[in-house]
N, CA and C atoms as a LAMMPS dump frame, in Angstrom:
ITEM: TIMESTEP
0
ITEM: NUMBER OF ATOMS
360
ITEM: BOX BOUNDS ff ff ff
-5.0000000000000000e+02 5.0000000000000000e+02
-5.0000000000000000e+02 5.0000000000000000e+02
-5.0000000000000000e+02 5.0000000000000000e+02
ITEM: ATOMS id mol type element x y z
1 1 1 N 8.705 -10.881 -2.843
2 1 2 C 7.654 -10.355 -2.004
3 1 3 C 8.127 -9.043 -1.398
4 2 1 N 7.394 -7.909 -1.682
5 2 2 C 7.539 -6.675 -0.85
6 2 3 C 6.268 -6.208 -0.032
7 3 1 N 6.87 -5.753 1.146
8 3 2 C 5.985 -5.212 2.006
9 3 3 C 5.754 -3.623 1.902
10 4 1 N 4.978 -2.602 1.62
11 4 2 C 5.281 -0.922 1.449
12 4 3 C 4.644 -1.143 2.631
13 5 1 N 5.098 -0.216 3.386
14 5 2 C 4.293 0.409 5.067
15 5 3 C 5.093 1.896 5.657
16 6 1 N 4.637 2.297 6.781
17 6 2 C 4.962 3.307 6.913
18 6 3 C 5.578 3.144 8.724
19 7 1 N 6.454 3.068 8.92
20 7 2 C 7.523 2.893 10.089
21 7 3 C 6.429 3.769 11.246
22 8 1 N 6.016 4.509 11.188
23 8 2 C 5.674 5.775 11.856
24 8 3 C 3.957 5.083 12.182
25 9 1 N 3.509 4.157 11.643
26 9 2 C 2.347 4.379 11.43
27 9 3 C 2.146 3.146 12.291
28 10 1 N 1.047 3.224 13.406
29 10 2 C 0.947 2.067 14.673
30 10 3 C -0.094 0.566 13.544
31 11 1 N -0.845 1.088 12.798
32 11 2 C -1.647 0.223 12.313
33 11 3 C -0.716 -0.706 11.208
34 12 1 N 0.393 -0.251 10.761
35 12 2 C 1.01 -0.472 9.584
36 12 3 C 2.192 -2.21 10.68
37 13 1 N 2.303 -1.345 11.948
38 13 2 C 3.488 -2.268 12.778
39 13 3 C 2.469 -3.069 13.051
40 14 1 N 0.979 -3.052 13.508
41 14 2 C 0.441 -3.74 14.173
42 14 3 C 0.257 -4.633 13.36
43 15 1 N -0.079 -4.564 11.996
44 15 2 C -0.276 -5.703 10.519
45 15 3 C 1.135 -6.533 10.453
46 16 1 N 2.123 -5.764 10.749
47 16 2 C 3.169 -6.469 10.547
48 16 3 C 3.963 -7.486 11.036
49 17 1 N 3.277 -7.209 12.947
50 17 2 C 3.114 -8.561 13.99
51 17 3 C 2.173 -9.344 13.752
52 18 1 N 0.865 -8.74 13.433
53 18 2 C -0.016 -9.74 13.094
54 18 3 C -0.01 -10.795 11.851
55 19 1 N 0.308 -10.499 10.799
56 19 2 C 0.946 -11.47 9.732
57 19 3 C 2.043 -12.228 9.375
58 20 1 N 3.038 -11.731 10.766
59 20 2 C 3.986 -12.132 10.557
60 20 3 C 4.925 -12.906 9.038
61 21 1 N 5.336 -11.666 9.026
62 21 2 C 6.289 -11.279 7.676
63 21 3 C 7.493 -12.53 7.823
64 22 1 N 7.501 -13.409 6.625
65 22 2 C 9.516 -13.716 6.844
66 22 3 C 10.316 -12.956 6.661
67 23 1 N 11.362 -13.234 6.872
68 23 2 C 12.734 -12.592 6.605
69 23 3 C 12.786 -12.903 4.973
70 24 1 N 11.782 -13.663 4.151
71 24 2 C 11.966 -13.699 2.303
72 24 3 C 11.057 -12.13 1.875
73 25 1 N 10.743 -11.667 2.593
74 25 2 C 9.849 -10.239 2.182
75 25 3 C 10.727 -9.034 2.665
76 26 1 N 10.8 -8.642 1.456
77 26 2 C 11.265 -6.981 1.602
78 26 3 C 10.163 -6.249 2.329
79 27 1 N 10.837 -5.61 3.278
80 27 2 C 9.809 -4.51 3.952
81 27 3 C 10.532 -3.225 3.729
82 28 1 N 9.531 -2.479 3.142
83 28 2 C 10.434 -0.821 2.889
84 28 3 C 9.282 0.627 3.113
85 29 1 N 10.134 0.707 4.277
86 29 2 C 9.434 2.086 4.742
87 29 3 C 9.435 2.793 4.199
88 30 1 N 8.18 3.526 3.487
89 30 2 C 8.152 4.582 2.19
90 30 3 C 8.438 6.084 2.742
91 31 1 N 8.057 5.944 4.086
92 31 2 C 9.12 7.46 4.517
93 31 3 C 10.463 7.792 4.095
94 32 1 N 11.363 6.657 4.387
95 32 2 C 12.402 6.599 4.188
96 32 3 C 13.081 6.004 3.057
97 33 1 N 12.923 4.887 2.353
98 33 2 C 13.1 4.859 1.048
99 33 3 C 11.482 4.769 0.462
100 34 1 N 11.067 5.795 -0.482
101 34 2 C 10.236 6.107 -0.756
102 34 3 C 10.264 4.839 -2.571
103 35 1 N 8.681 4.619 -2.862
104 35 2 C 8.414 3.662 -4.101
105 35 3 C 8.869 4.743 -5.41
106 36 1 N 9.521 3.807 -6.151
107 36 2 C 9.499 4.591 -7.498
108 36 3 C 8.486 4.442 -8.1
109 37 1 N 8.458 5.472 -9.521
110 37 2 C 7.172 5.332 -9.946
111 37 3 C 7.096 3.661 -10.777
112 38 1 N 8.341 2.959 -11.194
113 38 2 C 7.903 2.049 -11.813
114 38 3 C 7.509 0.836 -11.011
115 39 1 N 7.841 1.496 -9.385
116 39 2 C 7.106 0.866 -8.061
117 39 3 C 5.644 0.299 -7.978
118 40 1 N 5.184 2.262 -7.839
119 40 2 C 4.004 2.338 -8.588
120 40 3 C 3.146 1.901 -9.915
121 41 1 N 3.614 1.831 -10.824
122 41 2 C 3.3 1.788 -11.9
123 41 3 C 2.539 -0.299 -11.877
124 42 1 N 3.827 -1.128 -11.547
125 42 2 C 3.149 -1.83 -10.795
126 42 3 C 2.24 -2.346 -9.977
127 43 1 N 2.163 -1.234 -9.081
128 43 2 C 1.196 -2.004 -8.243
129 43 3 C -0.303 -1.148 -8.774
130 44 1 N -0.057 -0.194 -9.718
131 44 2 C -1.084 -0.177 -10.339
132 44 3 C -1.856 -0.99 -11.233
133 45 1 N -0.793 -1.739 -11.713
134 45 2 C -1.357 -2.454 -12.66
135 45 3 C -1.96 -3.836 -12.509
136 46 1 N -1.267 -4.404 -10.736
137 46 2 C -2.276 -4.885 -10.032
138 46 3 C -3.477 -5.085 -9.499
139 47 1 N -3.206 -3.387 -8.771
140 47 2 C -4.881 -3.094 -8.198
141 47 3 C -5.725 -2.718 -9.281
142 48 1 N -5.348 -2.557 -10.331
143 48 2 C -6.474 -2.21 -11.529
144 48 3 C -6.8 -0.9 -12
145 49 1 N -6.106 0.076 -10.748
146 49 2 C -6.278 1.843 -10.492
147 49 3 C -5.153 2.316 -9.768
148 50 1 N -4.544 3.56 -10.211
149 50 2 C -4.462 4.333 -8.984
150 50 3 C -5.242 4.814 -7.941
151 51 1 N -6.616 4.552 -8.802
152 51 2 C -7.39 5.351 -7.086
153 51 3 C -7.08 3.782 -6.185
154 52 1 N -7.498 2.909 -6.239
155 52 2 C -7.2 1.473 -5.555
156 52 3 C -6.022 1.767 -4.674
157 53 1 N -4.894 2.305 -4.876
158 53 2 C -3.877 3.017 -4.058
159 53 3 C -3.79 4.064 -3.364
160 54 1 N -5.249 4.786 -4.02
161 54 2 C -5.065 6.457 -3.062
162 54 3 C -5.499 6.185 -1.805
163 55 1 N -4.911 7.209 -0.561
164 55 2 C -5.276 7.223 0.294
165 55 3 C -5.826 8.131 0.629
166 56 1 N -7.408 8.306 0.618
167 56 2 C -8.515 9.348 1.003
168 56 3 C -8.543 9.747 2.473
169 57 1 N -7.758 9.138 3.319
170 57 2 C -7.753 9.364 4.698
171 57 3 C -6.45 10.402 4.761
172 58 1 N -5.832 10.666 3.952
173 58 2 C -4.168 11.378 4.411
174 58 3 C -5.103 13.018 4.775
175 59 1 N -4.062 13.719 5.762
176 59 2 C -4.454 14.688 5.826
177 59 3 C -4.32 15.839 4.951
178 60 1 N -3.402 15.92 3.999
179 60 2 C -3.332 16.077 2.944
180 60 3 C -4.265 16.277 1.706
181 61 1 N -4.788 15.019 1.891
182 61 2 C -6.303 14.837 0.864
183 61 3 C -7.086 15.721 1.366
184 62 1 N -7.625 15.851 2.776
185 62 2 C -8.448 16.581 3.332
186 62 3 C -7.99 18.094 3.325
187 63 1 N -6.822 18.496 3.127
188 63 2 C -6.282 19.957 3.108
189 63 3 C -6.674 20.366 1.527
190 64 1 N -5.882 19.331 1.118
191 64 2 C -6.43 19.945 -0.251
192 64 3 C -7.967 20.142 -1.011
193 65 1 N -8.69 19.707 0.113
194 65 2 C -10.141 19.201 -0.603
195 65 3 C -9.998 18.783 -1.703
196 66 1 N -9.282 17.842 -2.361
197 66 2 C -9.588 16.567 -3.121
198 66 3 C -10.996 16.2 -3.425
199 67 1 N -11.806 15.744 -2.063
200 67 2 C -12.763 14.966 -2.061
201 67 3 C -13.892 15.968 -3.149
202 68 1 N -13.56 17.048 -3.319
203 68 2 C -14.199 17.685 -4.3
204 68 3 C -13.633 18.171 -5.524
205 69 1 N -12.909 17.176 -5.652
206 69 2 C -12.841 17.567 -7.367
207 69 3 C -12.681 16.12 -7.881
208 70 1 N -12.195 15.974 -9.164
209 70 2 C -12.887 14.944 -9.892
210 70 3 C -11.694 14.579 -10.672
211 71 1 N -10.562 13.741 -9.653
212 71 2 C -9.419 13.771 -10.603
213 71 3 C -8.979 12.285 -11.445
214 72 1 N -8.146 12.647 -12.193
215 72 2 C -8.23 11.908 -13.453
216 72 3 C -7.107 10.634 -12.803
217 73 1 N -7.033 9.625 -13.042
218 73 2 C -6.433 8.456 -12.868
219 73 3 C -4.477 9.435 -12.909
220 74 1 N -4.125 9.72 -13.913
221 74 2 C -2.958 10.709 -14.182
222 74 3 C -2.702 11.53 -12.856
223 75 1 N -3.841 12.257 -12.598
224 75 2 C -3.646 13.216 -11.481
225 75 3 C -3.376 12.306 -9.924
226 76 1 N -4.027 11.77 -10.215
227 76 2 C -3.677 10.33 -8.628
228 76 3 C -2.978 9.716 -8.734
229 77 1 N -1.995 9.63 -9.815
230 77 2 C -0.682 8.79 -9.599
231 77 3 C 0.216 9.899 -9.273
232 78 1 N -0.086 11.185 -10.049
233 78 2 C 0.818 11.971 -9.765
234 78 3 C 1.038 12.77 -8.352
235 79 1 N -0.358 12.614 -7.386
236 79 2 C -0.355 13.016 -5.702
237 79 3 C 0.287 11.788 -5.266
238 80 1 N -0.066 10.718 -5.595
239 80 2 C 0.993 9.457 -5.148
240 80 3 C 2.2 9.452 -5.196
241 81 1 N 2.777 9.824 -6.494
242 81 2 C 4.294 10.186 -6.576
243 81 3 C 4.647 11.287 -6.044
244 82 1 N 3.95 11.827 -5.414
245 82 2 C 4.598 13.575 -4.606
246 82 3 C 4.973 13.463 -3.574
247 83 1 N 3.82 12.548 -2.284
248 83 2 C 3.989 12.214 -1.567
249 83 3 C 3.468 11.347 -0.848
250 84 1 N 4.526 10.463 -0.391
251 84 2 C 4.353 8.838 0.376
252 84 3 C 2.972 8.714 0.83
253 85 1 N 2.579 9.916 1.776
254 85 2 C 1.163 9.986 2.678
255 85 3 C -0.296 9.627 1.531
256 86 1 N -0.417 9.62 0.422
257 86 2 C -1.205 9.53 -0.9
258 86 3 C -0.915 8.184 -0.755
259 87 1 N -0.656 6.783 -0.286
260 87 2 C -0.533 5.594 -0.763
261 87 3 C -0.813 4.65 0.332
262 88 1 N -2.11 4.46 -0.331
263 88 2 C -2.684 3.786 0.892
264 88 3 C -2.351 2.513 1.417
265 89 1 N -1.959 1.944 2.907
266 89 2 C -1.264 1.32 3.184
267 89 3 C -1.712 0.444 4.638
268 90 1 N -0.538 -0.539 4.613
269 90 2 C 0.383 -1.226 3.91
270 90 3 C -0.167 -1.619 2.841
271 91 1 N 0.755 -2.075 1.685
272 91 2 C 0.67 -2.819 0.208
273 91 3 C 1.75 -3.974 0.415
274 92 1 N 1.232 -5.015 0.257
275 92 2 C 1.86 -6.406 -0.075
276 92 3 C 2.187 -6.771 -1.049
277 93 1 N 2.934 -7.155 -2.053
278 93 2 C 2.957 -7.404 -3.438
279 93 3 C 3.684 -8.315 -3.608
280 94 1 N 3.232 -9.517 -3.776
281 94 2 C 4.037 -10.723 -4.48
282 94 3 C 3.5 -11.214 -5.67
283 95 1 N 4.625 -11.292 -6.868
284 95 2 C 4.172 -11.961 -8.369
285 95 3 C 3.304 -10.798 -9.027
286 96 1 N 2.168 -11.701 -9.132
287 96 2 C 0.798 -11.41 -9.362
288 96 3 C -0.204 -11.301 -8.377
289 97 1 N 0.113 -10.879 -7.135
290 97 2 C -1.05 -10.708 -5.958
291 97 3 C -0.417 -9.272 -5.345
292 98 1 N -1.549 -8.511 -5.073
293 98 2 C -1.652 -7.62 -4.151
294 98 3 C -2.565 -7.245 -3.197
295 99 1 N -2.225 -6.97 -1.969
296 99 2 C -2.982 -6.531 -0.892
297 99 3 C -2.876 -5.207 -0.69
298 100 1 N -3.981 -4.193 -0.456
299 100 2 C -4.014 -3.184 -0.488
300 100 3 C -4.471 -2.967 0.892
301 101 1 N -4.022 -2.31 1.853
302 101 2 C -4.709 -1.083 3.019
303 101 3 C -4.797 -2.134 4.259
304 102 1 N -5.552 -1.569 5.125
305 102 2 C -5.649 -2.367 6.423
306 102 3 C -7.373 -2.577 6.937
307 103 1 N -8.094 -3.116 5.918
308 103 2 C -8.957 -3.482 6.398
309 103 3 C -9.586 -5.191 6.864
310 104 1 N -9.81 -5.363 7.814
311 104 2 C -10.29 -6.789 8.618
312 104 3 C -9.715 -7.888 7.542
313 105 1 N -10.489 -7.547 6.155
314 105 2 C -10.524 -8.107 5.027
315 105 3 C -9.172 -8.422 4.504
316 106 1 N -8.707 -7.768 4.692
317 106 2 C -7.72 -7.285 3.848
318 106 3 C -6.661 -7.913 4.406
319 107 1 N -6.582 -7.669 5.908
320 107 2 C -5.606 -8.712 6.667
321 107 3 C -5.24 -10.217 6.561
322 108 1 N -6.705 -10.258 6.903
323 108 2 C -7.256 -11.658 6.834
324 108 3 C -6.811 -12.417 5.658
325 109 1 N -7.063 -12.179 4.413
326 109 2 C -7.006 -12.441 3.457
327 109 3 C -5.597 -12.597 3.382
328 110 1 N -4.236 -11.441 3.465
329 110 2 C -2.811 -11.907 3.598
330 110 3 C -2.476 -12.87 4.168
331 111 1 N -3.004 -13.118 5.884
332 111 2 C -2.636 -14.027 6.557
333 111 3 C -2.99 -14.971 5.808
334 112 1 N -4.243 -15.446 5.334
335 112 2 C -4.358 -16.9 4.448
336 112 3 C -3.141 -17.421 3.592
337 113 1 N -3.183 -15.855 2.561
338 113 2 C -1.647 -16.034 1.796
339 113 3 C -0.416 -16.666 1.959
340 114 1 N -0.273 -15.809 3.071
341 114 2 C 1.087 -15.94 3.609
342 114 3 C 1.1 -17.65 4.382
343 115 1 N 0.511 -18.169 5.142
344 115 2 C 0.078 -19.204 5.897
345 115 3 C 0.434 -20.201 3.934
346 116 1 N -0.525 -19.843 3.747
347 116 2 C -0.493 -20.987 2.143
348 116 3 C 0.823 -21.097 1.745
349 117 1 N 1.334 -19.768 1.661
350 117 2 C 2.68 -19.793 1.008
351 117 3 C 4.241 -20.681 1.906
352 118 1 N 3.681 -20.915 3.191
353 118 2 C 4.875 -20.567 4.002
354 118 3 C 4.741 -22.179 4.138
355 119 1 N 3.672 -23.166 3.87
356 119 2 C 3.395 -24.346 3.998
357 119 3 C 4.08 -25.444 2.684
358 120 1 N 4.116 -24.288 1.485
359 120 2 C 4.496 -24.99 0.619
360 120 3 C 6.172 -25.534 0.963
């Protein structure tokens, strides 16, 4: 089980009290040790996309105006691999399951996980 999050980021710590992580999950701050691509490559092949991983909120995206152009699955792995801020977060990844980003849903749904898992 790995946790990707971003040390710096209040929503990323606040998921991380709220789900309370074991000590069996890698947690790795992508500031600081940043995902390789066969990191990536993974959890692409989870979420089904790199866009499923992009993060349309980075400020970055918005500098570059992104939101107006029309990029190719290739090109969004490759802003992902440039830089950490492109990967939308936290990402959970155990086995064959992934959790992507921090929405209600999205939480929710780990905590079930994790709760299921921690019972067995």
């Amino acid at each position: 089980m790995k946790f990707y999050y971003l040390s710096t980021c209040s929503t990323c710590k606040r998921i991380m009290n709220e789900v309370e992580l074991s000590e069996n999950v890698i947690k790795q701050d992508i500031k600081t040790t940043c995902y390789t691509e066969k990191d990536l490559d993974e959890m692409c092949h989870l979420a089904g996309s790199y866009e499923a991983l992009f993060n349309k909120r980075a400020q970055k995206y918005k500098a570059l105006d992104l939101k107006n152009k029309n990029l190719t699955e290739e090109e969004i792995k490759q802003y992902i691999l440039s830089d950490y801020t492109f990967l939308k977060r936290p990402v959970f990844v155990d086995n064959n399951v992934i959790f992507i980003g921090n929405s209600k849903k999205t939480v929710c749904d780990l905590k079930e996980y994790l709760d299921e898992f921690s019972s067995k």
